[in-house]
C-alpha positions in Angstrom: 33.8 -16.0 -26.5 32.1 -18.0 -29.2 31.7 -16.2 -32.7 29.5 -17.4 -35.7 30.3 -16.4 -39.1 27.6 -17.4 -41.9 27.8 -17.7 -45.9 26.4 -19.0 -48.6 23.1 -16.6 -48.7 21.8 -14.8 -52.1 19.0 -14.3 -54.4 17.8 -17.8 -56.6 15.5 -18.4 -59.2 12.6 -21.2 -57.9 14.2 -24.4 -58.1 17.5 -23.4 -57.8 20.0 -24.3 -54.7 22.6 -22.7 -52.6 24.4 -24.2 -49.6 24.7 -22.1 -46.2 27.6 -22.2 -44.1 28.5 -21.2 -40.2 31.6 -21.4 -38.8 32.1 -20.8 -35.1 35.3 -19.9 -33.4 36.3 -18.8 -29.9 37.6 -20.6 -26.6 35.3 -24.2 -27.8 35.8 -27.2 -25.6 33.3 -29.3 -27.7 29.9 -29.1 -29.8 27.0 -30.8 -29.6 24.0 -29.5 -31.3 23.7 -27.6 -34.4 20.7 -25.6 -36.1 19.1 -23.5 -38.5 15.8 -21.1 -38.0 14.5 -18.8 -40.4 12.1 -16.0 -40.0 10.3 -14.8 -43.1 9.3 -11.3 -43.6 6.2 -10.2 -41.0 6.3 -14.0 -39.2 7.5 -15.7 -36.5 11.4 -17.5 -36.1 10.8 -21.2 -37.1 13.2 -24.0 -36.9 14.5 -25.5 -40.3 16.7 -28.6 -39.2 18.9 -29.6 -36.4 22.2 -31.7 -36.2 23.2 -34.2 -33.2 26.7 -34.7 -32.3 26.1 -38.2 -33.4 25.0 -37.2 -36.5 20.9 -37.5 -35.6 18.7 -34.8 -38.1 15.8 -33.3 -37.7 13.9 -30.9 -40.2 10.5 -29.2 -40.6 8.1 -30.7 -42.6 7.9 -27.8 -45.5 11.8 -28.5 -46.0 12.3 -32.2 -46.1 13.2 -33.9 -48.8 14.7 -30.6 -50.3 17.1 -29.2 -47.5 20.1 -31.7 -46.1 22.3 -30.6 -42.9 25.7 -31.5 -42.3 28.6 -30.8 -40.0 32.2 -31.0 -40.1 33.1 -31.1 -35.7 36.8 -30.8 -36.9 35.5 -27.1 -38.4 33.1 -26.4 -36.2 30.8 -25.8 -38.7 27.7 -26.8 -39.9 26.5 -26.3 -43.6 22.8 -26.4 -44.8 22.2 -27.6 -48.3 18.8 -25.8 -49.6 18.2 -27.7 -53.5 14.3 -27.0 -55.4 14.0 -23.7 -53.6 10.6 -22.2 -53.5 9.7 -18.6 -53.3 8.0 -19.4 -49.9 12.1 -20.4 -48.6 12.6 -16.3 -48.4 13.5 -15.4 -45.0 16.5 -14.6 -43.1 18.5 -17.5 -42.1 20.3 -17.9 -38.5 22.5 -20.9 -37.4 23.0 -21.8 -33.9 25.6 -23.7 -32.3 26.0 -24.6 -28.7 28.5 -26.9 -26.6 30.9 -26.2 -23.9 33.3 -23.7 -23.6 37.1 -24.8 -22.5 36.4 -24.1 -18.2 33.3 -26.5 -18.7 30.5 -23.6 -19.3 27.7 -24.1 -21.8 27.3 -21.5 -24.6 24.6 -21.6 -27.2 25.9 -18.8 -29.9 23.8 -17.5 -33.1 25.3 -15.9 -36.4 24.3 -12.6 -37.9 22.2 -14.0 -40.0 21.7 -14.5 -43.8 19.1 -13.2 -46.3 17.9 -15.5 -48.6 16.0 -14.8 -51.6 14.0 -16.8 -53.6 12.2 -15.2 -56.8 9.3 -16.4 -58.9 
């Protein structure tokens, strides 16, 4: 009912930037939180950064400072900005978005993910 569609992904020099996007679509009521994971080649699904409904953000430690998330709630879509990229930022990017479906029934939907690339 809910249906994630990411962007943005690709392969970058170090220090380079690219900006993620996920939209969702479907039978939405509202949205409240919004995410990104990652899981790098051979290692576990960790969480990159969060986004409140009110705004409130959240990242790991190895990305802060580097990585801003955003929303647009008219869109439905959250964005990640990724700027001095490291080699060590490889991995394959997920967002997550969850809220209430119109009938009043939480949903928490992930995209397809995205590959992201970072060379030396």
């Amino acid at each position: 009912q809910v249906q994630l569609v990411e962007s943005g992904g690709g392969l970058m020099q170090t220090g380079g930037s690219l900006r993620l996007s996920c939209a969702a679509s479907g039978s939405i009521s509202s949205v409240s939180a919004m995410g990104w994971y990652r899981r790098a080649p051979g290692k576990q699904r960790d969480l990159v950064a969060t986004i409140t409904s009110g705004g409130t953000t959240n990242y790991a430690d190895s990305v802060k400072g580097r990585f801003t998330i955003s929303r647009d709630n008219a869109k439905n879509t959250v964005y990640l900005q990724m700027n001095t990229l490291k080699p060590e930022d490889t991995a394959v990017y997920s967002c997550y978005i969850q809220g209430l479906l119109i009938g009043n029934k939480n949903f928490r939907s992930w995209g397809q993910g995205t590959q992201v690339t970072v060379s030396s």
